[in-house]
C-alpha angles and dihedrals in degrees: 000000000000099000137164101270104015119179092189088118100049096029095103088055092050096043087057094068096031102052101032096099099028109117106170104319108134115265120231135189111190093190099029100164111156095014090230091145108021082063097062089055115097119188129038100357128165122190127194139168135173097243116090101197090056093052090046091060091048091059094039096057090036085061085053103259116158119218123218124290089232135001114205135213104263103050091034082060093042084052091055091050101031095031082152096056084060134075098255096231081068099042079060099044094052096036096064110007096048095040128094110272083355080280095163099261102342107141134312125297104205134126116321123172117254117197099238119238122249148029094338100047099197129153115245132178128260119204095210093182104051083052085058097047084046089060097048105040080053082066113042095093092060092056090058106121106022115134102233126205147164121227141110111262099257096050088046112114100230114194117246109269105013141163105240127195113195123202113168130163108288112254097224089042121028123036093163113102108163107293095348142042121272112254107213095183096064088046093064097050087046083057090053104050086045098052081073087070104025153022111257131194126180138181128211136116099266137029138185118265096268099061129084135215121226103170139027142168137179107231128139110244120251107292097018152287115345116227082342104295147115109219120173109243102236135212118222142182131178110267083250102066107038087101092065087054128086101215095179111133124251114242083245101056090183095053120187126195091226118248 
């Protein structure tokens, strides 16, 4: 799913670290989104975000709903103003699916001309949103079996002895949580009186003192630059648990889940 903050293109590079000593502990993503990485998980998985309307279209399509072949301006207008007059699985669909870079209601993503490359030059028309439901409807069997739910991450359940994948909103770029702003300070205490019951993992660009990176790459994040800069996505884990981790590289450094 084309998402703010995807890590599709780096999730085969995180997963390396996070699932090679998994055995068969559960999975859980506390701030799951676009699902880019959840969905390359196989086994015992959990997947939660704070957005209700997001969840609601996961289980929905996990359920096997199909959303609409197109959703145009206007309703897509009245949805943003009237989301309780909808069912909320389409709220979500539309919200983020049907919206420019999948930004939660920012303008329409619907069907803009392109000039064509090449000899002839001429422009031709691109139906972007038929390209995003294309990407998501490619990942909804993989999403088959993940327990879904909607919470914020300190009120999540998180099984005894897991393997967590944190992906919060990134302190330098993103504030909005929700309704509030995200609070990056608390989230790092949360992570520390977790690590006592699990094995957590986030990502993110920086990270306290006390936590160590074992991974980074330099790679722009989905839909461009942000703020214009290139900062590596970093992997980090509290300094008391590096030893539990295996930091040795893949062959392959630059690791791709392949498409």
């Amino acid at each position: 799913m084309y998402y703010p903050g995807s890590k599709e293109r780096i999730a085969g590079a995180i997963l390396f670290y996070v699932l090679k000593n998994r055995d068969d502990r559960p999975y859980v993503e506390p701030f799951m989104g676009g699902a880019n990485v959840i969905c390359n998980v196989s086994g015992e998985r959990y997947g939660n975000d704070i957005n209700p309307y997001l969840i609601s279209m996961w289980k929905a399509l996990q359920e096997g709903w199909t959303p609409p072949e197109f959703v145009d301006k206007e309703t897509y207008k009245h949805m943003m103003r009237n989301q309780g007059l909808y069912d909320p699985h389409l709220v979500g669909y539309t919200g983020f699916v049907c919206s420019f870079n999948s930004n939660w209601f920012k303008g329409h993503r619907g069907i803009v001309e392109r000039v064509r490359t090449g000899k002839d030059g001429k422009p031709v028309l691109e139906n972007q949103q038929e390209w995003a439901r294309n990407n998501l409807m490619r990942q909804v069997s993989s999403m088959i079996g993940v327990h879904l739910s909607h919470s914020s991450y300190e009120e999540l359940p998180i099984p005894k002895n897991s393997i967590v994948l944190c992906d919060p909103p990134y302190a330098e770029v993103t504030k909005d949580y929700i309704t509030r702003q995200f609070d990056t300070i608390s989230f790092w205490e949360w992570v520390r009186d977790m690590k006592s019951s699990a094995m957590i993992f986030v990502t993110e660009y920086v990270a306290p003192d006390d936590f160590t990176c074992v991974w980074e790459e330099n790679i722009n994040p989905v839909g461009g630059t942000l703020h214009g800069s290139r900062q590596p996505n970093k992997l980090f884990v509290h300094e008391s648990q590096l030893h539990m981790v295996d930091t040795t590289p893949p062959s392959l450094p630059k690791l791709r889940i392949p498409s």
